[in-house]
ZAMARGU-4260 file (C-alpha; in steps of 0.2 Angstrom, whole numbers, plus 5000, padded with zeros to 4 digits):
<rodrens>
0) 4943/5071/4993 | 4927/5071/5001 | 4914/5058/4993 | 4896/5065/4994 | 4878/5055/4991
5) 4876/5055/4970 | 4858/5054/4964 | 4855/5037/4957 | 4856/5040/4937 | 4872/5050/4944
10) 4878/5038/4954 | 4876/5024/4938 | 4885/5034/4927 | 4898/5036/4939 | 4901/5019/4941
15) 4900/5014/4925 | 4915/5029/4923 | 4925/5018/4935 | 4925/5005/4926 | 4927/5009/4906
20) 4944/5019/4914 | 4949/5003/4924 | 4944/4991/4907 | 4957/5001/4898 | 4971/4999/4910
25) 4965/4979/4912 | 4968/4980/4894 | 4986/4988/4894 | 4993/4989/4910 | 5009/4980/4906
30) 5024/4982/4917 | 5018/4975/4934 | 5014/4984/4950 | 5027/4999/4951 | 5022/5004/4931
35) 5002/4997/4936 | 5004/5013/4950 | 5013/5027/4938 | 4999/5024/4926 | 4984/5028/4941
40) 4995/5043/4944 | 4994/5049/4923 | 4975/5043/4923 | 4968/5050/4939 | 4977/5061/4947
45) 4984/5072/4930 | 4971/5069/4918 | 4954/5066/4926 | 4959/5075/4942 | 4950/5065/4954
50) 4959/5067/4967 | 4977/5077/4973 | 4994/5072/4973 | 4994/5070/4990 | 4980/5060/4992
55) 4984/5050/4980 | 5003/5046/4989 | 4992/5043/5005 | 4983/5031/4997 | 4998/5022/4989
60) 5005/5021/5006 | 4990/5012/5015 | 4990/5000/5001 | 5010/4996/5003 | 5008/4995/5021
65) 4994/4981/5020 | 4996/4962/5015 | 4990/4960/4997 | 4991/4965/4980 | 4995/4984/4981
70) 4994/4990/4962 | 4974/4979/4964 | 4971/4989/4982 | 4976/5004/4973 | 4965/5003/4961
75) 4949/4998/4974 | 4952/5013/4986 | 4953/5023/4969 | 4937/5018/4964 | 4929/5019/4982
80) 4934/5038/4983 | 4923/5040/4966 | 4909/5029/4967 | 4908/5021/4982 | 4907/5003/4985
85) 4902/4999/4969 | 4916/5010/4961 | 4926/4999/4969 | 4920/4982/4962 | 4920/4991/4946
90) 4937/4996/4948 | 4944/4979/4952 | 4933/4972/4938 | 4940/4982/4926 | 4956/4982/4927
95) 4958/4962/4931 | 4946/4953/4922 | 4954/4954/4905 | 4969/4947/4912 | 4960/4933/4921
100) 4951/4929/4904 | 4968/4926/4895 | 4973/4915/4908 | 4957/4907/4907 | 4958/4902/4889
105) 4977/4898/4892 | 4971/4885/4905 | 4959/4879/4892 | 4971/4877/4879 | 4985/4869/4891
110) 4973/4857/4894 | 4972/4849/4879 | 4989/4846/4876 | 4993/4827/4878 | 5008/4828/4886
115) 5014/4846/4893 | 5027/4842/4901 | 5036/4835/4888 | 5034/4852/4876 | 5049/4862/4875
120) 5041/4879/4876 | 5036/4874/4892 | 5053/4871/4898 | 5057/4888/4890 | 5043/4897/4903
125) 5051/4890/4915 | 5067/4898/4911 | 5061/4913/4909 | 5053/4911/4927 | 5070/4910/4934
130) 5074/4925/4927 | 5059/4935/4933 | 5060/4928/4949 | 5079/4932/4950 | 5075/4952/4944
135) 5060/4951/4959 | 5071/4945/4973 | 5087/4958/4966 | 5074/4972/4968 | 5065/4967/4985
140) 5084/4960/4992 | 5091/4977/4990 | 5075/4986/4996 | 5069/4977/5010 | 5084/4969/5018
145) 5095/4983/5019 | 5102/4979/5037 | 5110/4964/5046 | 5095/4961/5056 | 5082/4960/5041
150) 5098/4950/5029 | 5097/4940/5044 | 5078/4938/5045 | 5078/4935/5029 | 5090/4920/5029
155) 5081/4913/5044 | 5064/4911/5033 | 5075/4903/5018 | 5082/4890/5028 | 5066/4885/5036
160) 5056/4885/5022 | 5071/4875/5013 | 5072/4863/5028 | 5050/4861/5033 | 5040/4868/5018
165) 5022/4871/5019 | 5010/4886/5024 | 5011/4885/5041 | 5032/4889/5041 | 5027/4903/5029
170) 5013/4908/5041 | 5026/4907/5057 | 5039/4916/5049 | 5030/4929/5042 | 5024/4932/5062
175) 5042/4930/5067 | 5050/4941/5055 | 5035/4953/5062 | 5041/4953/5079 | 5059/4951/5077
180) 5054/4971/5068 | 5043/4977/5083 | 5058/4971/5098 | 5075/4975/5086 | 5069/4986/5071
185) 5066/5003/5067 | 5051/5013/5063 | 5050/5015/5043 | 5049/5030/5035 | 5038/5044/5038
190) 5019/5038/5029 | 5012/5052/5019 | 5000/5065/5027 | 4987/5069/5011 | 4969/5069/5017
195) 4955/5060/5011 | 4936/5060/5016 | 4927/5044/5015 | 4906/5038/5016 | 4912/5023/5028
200) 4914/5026/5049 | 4927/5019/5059 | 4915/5006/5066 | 4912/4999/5048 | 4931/4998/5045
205) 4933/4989/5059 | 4918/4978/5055 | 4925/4973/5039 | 4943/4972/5048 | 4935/4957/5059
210) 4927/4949/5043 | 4942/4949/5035 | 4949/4941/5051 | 4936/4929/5052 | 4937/4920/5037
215) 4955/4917/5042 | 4949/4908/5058 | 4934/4900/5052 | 4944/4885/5046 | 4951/4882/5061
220) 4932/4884/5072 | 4924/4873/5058 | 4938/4859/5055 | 4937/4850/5038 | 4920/4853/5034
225) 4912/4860/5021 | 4913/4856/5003 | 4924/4857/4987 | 4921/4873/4982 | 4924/4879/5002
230) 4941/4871/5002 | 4945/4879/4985 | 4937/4896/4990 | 4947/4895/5006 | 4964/4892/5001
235) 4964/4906/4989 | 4956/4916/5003 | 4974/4913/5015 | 4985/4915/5000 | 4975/4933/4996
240) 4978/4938/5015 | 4995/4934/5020 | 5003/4941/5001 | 5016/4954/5009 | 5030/4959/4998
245) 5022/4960/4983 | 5013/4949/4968 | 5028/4939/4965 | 5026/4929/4983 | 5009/4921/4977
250) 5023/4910/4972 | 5028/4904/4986 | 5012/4902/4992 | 5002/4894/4980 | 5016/4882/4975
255) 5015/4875/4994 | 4996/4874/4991 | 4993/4867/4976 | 5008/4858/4971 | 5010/4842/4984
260) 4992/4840/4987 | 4992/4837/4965 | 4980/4848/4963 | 4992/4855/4949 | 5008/4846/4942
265) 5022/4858/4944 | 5023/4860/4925 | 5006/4867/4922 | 5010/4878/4938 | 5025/4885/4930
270) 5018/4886/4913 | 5005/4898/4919 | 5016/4906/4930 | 5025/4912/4915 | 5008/4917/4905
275) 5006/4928/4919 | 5021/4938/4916 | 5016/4941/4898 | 4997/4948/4900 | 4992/4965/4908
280) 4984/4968/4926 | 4988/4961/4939 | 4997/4945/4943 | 4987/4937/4956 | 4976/4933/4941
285) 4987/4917/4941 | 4975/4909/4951 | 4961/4910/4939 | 4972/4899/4929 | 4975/4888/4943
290) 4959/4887/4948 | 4953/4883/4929 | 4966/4868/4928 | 4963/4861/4944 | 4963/4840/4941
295) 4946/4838/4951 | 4931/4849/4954 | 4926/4862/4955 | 4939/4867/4941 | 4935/4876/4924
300) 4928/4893/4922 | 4918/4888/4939 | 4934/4885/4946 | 4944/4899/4939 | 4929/4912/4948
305) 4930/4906/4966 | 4950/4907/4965 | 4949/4922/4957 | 4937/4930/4972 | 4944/4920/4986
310) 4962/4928/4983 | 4955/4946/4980 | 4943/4945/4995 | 4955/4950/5007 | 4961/4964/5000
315) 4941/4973/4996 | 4939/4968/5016 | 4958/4977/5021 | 4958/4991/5010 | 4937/4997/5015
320) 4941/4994/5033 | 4958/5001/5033 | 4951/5017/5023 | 4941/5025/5037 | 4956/5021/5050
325) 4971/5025/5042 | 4973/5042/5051 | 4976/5034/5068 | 4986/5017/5059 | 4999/5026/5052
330) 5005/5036/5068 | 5009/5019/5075 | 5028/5018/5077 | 5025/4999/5083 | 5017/4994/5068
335) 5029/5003/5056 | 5044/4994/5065 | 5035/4975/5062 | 5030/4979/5044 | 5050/4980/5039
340) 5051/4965/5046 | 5037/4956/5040 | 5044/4959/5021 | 5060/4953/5027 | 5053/4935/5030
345) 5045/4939/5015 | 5060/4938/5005 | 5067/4923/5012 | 5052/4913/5008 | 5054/4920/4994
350) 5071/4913/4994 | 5069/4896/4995 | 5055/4896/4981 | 5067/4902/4971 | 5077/4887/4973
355) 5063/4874/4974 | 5055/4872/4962 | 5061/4886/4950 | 5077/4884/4948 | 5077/4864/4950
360) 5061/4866/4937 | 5069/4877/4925 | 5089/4876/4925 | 5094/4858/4918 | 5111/4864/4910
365) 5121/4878/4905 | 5112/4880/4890 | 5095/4884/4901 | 5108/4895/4914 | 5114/4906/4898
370) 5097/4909/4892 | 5091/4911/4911 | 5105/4926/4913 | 5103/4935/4896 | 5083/4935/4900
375) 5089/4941/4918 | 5100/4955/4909 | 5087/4961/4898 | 5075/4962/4911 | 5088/4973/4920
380) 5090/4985/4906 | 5071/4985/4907 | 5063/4975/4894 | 5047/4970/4896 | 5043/4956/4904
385) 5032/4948/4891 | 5045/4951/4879 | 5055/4942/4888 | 5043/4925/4892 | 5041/4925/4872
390) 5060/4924/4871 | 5062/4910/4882 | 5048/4902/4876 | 5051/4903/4857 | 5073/4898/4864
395) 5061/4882/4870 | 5052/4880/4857 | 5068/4879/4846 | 5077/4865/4857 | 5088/4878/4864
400) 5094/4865/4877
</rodrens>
């Protein structure tokens, strides 16, 4: 779909478009990213029309092969096709700010509460977080690590992370699990072919390829310098870049980030885990809420802002730069054998967050293992997930255990 000039009045209008038909999805996307995607499909590809089937696959699959949110990417690229840059932050706007909002007066609310630690619907998140995150590994498991070598790689990344957690063990085994794909692997399957025209050349791609890059490196070239909002802005930045394998390993991530340093207590992290899983959008919202309940500044809704842009950053710099170049990325039979890997690792970190602190956090006794495998069932028979957190929470609330 070819994107011409628009007039400016036009191009307003256009805009605006984008982001009344992203609002609406913000506002009742439930289901997480596999349902997120089947509902672009309904909106813009069979009832607005704005672009072609096979566009639209094309697009899905540049967003599944990059690191990041990919229901979020999705959504960007979509906007960009319509309206250009702007279409793009009106389309991520849209569709994430309502979440980020709930979160937001979540983290608020949570705040007040003398001693949340000690409240049982707290305790019956948690459960429910076992659950979810048991369903998520089930699914990815039997996706991603369908061979010995990936089972393998994905092992590997458990027992390391187990055995030395911290970002730089998920950074080395996401590289690893990478290479082990290039040298042993298999090219994945054949990408899509659709066509699409976009306004941006290759040498802007691969300009905001090397801003995307740089931020990553700055850290390193500048040391600890800078102030608090930097080192907020920053670490939701490296969260945003390295998410491969779907929403669910900002887990891993942020735990390891904000967790030991006591940025968060791991109950308010869990806590708002859980919220996550019962508000539409996307789920890397979370970090609005981590970055509204950080225990020094800059925390509140100030907080929750440069969280929320540091871990989306990434993706507007991967998905524009990627856009003009994904003709010539996807014939790359080097690259389509490290990404299998890559999510391999993926699930093993994973893995091990699944065992600390998830299961050690939620699962006390039997009681909390029964309620942790009905929630699991009903989540297999396809419940919704925010059903399921009431469930749990309300079990809590009740003294279930």
């Amino acid at each position: 779909m070819l994107v011409r000039p628009l007039s400016p009045p036009k191009k307003i209008a256009t805009v605006f478009e984008v982001f009344r038909a992203f609002l609406m999805l913000g506002c009742t996307g439930f289901g997480g990213p596999v349902a997120h995607l089947a509902y672009f499909r309904t909106e813009f590809v069979a009832r607005r029309a704005w672009l072609r089937d096979e566009a639209y696959a094309d697009v899905v699959a540049l967003c599944q092969f990059l690191p990041g949110p990919a229901s979020s990417q999705v959504g960007m690229a979509l906007g960009f096709i319509r309206a250009g840059v702007p279409g793009a932050i009106a389309a991520w706007m849209g569709f994430t700010v309502p979440s980020a909002v709930l979160l937001v007066l979540f983290a608020e609310w949570i705040s007040h509460q003398r001693t949340p630690a000690d409240s049982l619907w707290l305790h019956g998140l948690a459960v429910a977080i076992v659950a979810v995150l048991a369903q998520a590994l089930w699914g990815m498991g039997r996706t991603l690590c369908p061979d010995r070598l990936r089972a393998g790689l994905a092992v590997t990344a458990a027992a390391a992370m187990a055995w030395i957690p911290g970002p730089l063990t998920q950074t080395i085994c996401i590289v690893l699990g990478g290479l082990a794909g290039w040298r042993w692997g298999t090219p994945g399957e054949a990408l899509p072919s659709g066509t699409f025209a976009v306004s941006l050349g290759k040498r802007t791609g691969l300009g905001l390829l090397c801003l995307y890059g740089g931020l990553l490196l700055l850290p390193i070239l500048i040391g600890h310098r800078g102030g608090d909002a930097w080192r907020l802005f920053n670490t939701y930045y490296h969260v945003g870049a390295l998410v491969f394998g779907g929403g669910h390993v900002v887990l891993s991530l942020l735990q390891t980030s904000v967790v030991p340093s006591g940025t968060i207590s791991n109950e308010v992290f869990l806590a708002g885990y859980g919220a996550a899983q019962a508000v539409p959008g996307p789920l890397l919202t979370f970090a609005a809420y981590l970055g509204a309940c950080a225990s020094r500044p800059p925390n509140g809704l100030l907080g929750a802002t440069i969280a929320l842009v540091g871990i989306f950053l990434p993706s507007f710099f991967l998905v524009l730069g990627s856009l003009p170049l994904w003709g010539n990325i996807r014939q790359h039979a080097a690259l389509r054998r490290a990404i299998p890997g890559m999510n391999a690792a993926v699930v093993g970190l994973l893995l091990a967050t699944f065992y600390q602190p998830v299961w050690t956090s939620g699962i006390h006794g039997a009681p909390d293992f029964a309620l942790a495998m009905l929630a699991f069932l009903l989540l297999l028979w396809r419940a919704p997930s925010w059903l399921v957190v009431l469930m749990c929470a309300t079990a809590g609330f009740a003294g279930w255990h």
